[in-house]
Every structure is written in structure tokens, then in C-alpha cells.
ZAMILUM-558310 format. One record per residue (C-alpha): x, y, z; residue in one letter; residue number from 1. Coordinates in steps of 0.25 Angstrom, whole numbers. Layout:
BEGIN
+-------+-------+-------+--------+-----+
:  east : north :    up : residu : num :
+-------+-------+-------+--------+-----+
:     X :     Y :     Z :      A : NUM :
...
+-------+-------+-------+--------+-----+
***
This chain:
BEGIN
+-------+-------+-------+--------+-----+
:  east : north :    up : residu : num :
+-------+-------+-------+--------+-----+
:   180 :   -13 :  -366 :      X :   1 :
:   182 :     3 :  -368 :      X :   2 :
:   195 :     6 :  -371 :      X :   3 :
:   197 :    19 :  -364 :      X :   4 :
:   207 :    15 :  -353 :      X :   5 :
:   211 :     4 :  -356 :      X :   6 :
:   226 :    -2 :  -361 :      X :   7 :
:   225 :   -10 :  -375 :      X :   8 :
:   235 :   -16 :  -383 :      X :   9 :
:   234 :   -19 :  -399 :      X :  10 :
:   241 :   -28 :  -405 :      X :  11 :
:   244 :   -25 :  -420 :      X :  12 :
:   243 :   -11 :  -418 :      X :  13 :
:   251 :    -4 :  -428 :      X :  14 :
:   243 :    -7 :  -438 :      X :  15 :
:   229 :   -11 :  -443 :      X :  16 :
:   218 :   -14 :  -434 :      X :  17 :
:   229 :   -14 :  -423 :      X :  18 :
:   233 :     1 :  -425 :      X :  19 :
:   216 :     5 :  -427 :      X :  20 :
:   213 :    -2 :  -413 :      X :  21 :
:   225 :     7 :  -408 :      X :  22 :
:   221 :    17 :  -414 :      X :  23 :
:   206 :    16 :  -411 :      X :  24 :
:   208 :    12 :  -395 :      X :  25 :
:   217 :    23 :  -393 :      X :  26 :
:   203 :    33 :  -395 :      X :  27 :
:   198 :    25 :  -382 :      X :  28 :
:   209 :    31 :  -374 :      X :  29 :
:   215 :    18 :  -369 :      X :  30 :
:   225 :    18 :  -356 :      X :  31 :
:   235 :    14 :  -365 :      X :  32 :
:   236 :     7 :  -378 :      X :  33 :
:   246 :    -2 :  -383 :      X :  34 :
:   251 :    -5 :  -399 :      X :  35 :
:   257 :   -18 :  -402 :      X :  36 :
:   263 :   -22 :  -415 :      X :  37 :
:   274 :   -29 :  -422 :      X :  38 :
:   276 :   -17 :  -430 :      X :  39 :
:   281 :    -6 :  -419 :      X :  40 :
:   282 :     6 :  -426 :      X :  41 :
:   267 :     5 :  -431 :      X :  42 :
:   264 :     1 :  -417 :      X :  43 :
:   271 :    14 :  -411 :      X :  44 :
:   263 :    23 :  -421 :      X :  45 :
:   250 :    18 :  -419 :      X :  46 :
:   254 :    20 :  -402 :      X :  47 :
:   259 :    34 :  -405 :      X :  48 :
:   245 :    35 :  -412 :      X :  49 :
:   238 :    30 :  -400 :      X :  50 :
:   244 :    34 :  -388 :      X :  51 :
:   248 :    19 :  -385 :      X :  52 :
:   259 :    11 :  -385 :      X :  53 :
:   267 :     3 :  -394 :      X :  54 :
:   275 :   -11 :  -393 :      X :  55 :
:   280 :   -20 :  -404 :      X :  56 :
:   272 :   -32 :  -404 :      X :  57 :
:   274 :   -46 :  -413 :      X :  58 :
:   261 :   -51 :  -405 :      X :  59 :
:   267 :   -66 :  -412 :      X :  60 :
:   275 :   -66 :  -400 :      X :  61 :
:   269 :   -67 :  -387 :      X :  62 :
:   279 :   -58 :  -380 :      X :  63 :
:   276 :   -47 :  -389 :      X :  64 :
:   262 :   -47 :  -385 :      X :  65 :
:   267 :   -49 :  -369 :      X :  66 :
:   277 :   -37 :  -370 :      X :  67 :
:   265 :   -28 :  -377 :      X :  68 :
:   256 :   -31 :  -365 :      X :  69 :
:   267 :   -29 :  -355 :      X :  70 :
:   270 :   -14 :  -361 :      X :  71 :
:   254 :   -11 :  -359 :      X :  72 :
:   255 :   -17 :  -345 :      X :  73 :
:   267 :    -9 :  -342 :      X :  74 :
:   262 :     5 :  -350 :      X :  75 :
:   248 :     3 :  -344 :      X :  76 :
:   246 :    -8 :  -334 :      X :  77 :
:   237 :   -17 :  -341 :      X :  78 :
:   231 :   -21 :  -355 :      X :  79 :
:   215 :   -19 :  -356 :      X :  80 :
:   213 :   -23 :  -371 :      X :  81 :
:   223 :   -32 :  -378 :      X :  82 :
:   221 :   -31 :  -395 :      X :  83 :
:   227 :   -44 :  -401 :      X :  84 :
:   226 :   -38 :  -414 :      X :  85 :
:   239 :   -40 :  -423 :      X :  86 :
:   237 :   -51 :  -433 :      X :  87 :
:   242 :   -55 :  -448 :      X :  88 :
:   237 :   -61 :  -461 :      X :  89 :
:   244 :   -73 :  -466 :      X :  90 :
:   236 :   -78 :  -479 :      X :  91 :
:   237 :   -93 :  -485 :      X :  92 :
:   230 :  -106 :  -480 :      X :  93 :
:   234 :  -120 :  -474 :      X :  94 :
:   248 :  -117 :  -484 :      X :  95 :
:   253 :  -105 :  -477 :      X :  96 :
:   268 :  -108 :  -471 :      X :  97 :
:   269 :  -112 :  -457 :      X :  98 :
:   275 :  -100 :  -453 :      X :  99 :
:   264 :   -90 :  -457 :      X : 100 :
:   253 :   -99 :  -449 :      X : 101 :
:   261 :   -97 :  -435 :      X : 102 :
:   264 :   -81 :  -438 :      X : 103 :
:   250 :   -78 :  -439 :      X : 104 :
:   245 :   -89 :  -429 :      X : 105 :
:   252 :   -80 :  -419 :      X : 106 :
:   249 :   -67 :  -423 :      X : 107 :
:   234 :   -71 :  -426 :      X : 108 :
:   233 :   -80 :  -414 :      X : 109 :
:   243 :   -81 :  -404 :      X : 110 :
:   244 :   -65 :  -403 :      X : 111 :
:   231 :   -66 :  -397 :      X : 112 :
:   235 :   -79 :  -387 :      X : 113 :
:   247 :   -70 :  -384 :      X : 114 :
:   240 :   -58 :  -381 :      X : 115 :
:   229 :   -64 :  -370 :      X : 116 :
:   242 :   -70 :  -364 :      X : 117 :
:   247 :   -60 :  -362 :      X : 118 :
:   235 :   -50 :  -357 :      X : 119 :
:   225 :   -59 :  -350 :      X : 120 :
:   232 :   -62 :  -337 :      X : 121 :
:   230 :   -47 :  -334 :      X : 122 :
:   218 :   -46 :  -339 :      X : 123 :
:   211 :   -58 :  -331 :      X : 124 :
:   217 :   -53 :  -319 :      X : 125 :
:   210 :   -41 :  -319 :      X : 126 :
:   198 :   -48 :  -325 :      X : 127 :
:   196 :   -36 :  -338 :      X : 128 :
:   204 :   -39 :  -350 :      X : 129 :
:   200 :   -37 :  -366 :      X : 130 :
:   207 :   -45 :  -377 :      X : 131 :
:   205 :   -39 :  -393 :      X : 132 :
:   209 :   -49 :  -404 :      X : 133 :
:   209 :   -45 :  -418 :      X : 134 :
:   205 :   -58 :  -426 :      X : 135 :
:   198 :   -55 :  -437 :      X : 136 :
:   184 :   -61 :  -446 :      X : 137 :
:   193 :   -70 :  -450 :      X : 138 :
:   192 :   -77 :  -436 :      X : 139 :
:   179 :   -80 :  -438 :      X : 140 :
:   176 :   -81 :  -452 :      X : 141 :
:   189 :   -86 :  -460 :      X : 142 :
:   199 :   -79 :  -470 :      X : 143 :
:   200 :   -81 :  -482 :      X : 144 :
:   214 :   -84 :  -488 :      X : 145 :
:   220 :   -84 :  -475 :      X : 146 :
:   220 :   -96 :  -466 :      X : 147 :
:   231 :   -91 :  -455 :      X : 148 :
:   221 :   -80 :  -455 :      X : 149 :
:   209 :   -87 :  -454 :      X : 150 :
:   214 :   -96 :  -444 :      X : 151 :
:   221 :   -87 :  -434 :      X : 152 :
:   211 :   -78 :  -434 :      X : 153 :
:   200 :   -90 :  -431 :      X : 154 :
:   212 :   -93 :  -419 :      X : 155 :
:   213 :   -78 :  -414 :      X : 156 :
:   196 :   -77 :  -413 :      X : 157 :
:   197 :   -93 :  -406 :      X : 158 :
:   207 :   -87 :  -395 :      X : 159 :
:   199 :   -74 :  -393 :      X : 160 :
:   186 :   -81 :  -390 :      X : 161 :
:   196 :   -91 :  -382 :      X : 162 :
:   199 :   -79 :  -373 :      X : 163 :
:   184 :   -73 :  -374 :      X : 164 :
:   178 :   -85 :  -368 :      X : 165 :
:   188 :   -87 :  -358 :      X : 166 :
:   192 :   -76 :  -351 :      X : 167 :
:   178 :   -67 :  -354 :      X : 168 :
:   173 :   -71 :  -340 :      X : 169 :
:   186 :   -64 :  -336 :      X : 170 :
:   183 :   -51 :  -340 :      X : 171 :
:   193 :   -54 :  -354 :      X : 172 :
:   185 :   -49 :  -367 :      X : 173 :
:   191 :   -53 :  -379 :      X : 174 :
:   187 :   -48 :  -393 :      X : 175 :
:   190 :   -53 :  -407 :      X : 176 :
:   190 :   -44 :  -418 :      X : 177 :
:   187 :   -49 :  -431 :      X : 178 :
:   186 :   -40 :  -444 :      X : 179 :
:   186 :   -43 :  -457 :      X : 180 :
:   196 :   -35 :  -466 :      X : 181 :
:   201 :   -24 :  -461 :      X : 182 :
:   210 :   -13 :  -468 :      X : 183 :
:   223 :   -17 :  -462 :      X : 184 :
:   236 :   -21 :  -468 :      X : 185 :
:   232 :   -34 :  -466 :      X : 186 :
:   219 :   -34 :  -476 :      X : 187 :
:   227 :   -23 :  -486 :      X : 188 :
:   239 :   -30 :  -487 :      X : 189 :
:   233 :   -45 :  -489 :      X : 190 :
:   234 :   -54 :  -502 :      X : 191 :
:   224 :   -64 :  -495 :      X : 192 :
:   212 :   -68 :  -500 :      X : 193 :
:   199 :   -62 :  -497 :      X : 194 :
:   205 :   -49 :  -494 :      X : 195 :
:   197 :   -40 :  -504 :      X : 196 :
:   185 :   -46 :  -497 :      X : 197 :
:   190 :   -42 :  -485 :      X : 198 :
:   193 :   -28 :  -490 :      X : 199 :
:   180 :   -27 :  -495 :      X : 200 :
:   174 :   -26 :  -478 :      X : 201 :
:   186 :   -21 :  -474 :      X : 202 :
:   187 :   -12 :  -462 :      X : 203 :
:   197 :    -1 :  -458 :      X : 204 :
:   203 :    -4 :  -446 :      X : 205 :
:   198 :     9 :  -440 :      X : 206 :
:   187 :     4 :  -441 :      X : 207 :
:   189 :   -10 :  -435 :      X : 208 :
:   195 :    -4 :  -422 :      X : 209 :
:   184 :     4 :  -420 :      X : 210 :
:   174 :   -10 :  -421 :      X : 211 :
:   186 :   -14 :  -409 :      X : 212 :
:   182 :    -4 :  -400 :      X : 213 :
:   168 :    -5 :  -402 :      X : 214 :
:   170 :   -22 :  -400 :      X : 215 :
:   178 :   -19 :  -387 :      X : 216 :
:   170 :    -9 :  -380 :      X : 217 :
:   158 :   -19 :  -384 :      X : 218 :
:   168 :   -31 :  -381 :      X : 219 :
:   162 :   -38 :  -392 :      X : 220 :
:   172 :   -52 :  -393 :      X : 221 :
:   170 :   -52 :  -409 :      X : 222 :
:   173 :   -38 :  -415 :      X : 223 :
:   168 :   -38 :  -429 :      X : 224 :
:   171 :   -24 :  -436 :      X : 225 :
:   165 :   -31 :  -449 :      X : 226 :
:   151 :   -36 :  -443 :      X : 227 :
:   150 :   -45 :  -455 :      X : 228 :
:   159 :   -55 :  -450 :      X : 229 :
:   148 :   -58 :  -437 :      X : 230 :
:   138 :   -62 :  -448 :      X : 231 :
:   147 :   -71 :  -457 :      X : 232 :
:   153 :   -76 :  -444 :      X : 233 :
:   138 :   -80 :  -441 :      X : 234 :
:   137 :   -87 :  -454 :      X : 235 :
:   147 :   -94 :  -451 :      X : 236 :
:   144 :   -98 :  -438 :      X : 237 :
:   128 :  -102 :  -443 :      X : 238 :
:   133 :  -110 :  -456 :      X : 239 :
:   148 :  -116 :  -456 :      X : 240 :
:   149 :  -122 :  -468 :      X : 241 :
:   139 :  -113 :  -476 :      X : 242 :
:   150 :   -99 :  -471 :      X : 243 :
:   163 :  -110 :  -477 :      X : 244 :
:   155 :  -109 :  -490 :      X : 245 :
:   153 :   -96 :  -489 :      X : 246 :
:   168 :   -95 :  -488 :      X : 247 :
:   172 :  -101 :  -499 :      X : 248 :
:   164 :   -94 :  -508 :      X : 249 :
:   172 :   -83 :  -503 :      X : 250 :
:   185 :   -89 :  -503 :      X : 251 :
:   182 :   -92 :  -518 :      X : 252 :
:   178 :   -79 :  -521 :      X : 253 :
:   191 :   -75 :  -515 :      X : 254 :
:   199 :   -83 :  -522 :      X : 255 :
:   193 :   -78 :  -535 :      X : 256 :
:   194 :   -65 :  -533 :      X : 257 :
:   211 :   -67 :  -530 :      X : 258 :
:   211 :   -75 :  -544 :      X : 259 :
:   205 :   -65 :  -551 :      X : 260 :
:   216 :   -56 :  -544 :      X : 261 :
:   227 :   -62 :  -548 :      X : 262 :
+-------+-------+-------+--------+-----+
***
């Protein structure tokens, strides 16, 4: 896909990754260009920025995302490129509270199921649609420290190769885009474990966006800023249980390093 003409919306775009693909897209003279985000007045700067437009977006609720494509239907009669990109962090395992395990199922997950139900009629109907769904490594390898991570993010990469297989015939091209760590809030902020390891690879978001356009124009479905994660996604993939071991060498050497911390 090139992005020149065309009407993209981004979810999450006040910030992070989010605000770098707004940032980034806006150089490819979009017809109009669309920031969503819970926090509005980020949102608004980051349009100003860009020559796009701003709405307040909680993409947990399905009628936020259904108002967002509305205003992009309404400012510029269709939506081209739709960039399922907010998420969160939620660290803990099986233990973590209830509450914590629906809040990120539906930013993580449902976000994306509420996004492609509320663009694909559209975009089947005139056969030419593109659908960007920031997941993470994590979808394809694991996260260490983080189960409601790890598992959304394995969910959100299951529903974007969902939608990849079934509408692709269709002239819907879907991408998932997985890094590893990235300098965001999310990464800097974080207390879980294996974030110095993440740090240690870790891209700016800059740069990440810049992988995006490359991946869309290619429309590559897997877009892997770091190209590490294809080979230990191979390894996986060739030898199971030998990658599990792997893993907990490095969850040990994890949990070490936050003993000695402390």
C-alpha cells in the first residue's frame, strides 16, 4: 500500500508508537489522517502536528472505535488503512485479579475485533481495504513476567491471521506488527521482568514507524522491526520443546538478575 492519498486512522496515537506512525504517515501526504486516543489532548497535539484530526477514543468500548470511523467517513468519505495500535501492559501470571485480565483482553484483543467490525463492510464492498495491528514479539514468542501480555498478544496475532486468511481473496491485506522492546512509556515505565533484556535491543519508535511503511508498501502480514524475532520464531517452530528450554534458562536468568536488584 502507498500512503499518499489515502485516509488512515491510528489508534493510540497520542503517544508512543502510535504518535511515530502519525507522525511518520503524515510525510506520505495521506488524504486525511485520523488520531484516536483516550488521552484527547495528546491526541489534538499530535493532529495539529500532522495536519490530521483528533477524536477521543477508549478503543475498550466498541462505540468509541464506531464514532472514530464515523468522523473519517464523514471528514473524508472512507477509511483506507485502519491502525489497531493502542494496547497495555498488565504484569503478574494465572494470580493477577480478575478485573485486570478483562481490561487488557479488550484493549489487547477485542480492540482489534471491534475495529474490523466496524471497517470491513466498507472495505469488502469496494473490494480494497488494509487493516494494521500492532501486536508485539511477544505474540509469537512469549513474555516473560507477563501472562495477560503474553497471552493477548498470542490472541490479537491469532485474529489478525483470522482476518489475513479469510478476507485476503477479498482484496483485505492485514498486517501484524511485532517488535520487541520499544522506547515507549510502556517499556520505560515497566517493573516487569525482563525488561533490561528488552532495553538492551530496544528500538525508538521512530524508527519502528519507519519498518511500518516499509512493511505496508511491501504489504508484508508479519512486520518485524527487530529481524531477530523471525529466527527465534523459527527455532521455535523447528524444536518446541528445545525453544521451552531455552526459555526458562532465560526466565531464571531473569529472576536472578531481580534478586540481586532488590
Amino acid at each position: 500500500m502507498e500512503l499518499r492519498g489515502k485516509v488512515v486512522v491510528v489508534t493510540g496515537g497520542a503517544n508512543g508508537i502510535g504518535r511515530a506512525l502519525c507522525r511518520r504517515f503524515a510525510r506520505e501526504q495521506p488524504a486525511g489522517l485520523l488520531v484516536a486516543d483516550i488521552d484527547d489532548e495528546g491526541a489534538r497535539r499530535v493532529a495539529e502536528e500532522t495536519g490530521g484530526r483528533a477524536i477521543p477514543c477508549d478503543v475498550a468500548v466498541e462505540e468509541d472505535i464506531r464514532r472514530a470511523v464515523a468522523l473519517a467517513r464523514e471528514a473524508w468519505g472512507r477509511v483506507d488503512l485502519f491502525c489497531s495500535n493502542a494496547g497495555i501492559s498488565i504484569g503478574g501470571g494465572e494470580e493477577a485479579a480478575d478485573g485486570s485480565w478483562e481490561r487488557i483482553w479488550r484493549i489487547n484483543v477485542l480492540a482489534h475485533v471491534f475495529a474490523a467490525r466496524a471497517v470491513l463492510g466498507e472495505m469488502l464492498a469496494r473490494g480494497d481495504g488494509y487493516l494494521l495491528h500492532t501486536v508485539s514479539a511477544a505474540g509469537l514468542l512469549t513474555a516473560i513476567g507477563s501472562a495477560p501480555y503474553s497471552v493477548t498478544k498470542h490472541a490479537a496475532l491469532g485474529f489478525a491471521e483470522w482476518l489475513a486468511v479469510t478476507y485476503g481473496d477479498r482484496g483485505i491485506r492485514v498486517s501484524a506488527l511485532c517488535p520487541q522492546g520499544v522506547r515507549t512509556n510502556m517499556l520505560m515505565s515497566s517493573g516487569r521482568a525482563g525488561r533490561r533484556l528488552l532495553l538492551e535491543t530496544a528500538l525508538d519508535a521512530e524508527e519502528v514507524a519507519e519498518k511500518v511503511v516499509e512493511g505496508l508498501a511491501a504489504e508484508r502480514f508479519l512486520i518485524l522491526p527487530h529481524p531477530e524475532v523471525a529466527e527465534y520464531f523459527r527455532r521455535k517452530a523447528a524444536d518446541y520443546d528445545r525453544w521451552l528450554r531455552g526459555m526458562k534458562r532465560l526466565q531464571s536468568m531473569t529472576c536472578e538478575e531481580r534478586q540481586g536488584e532488590s
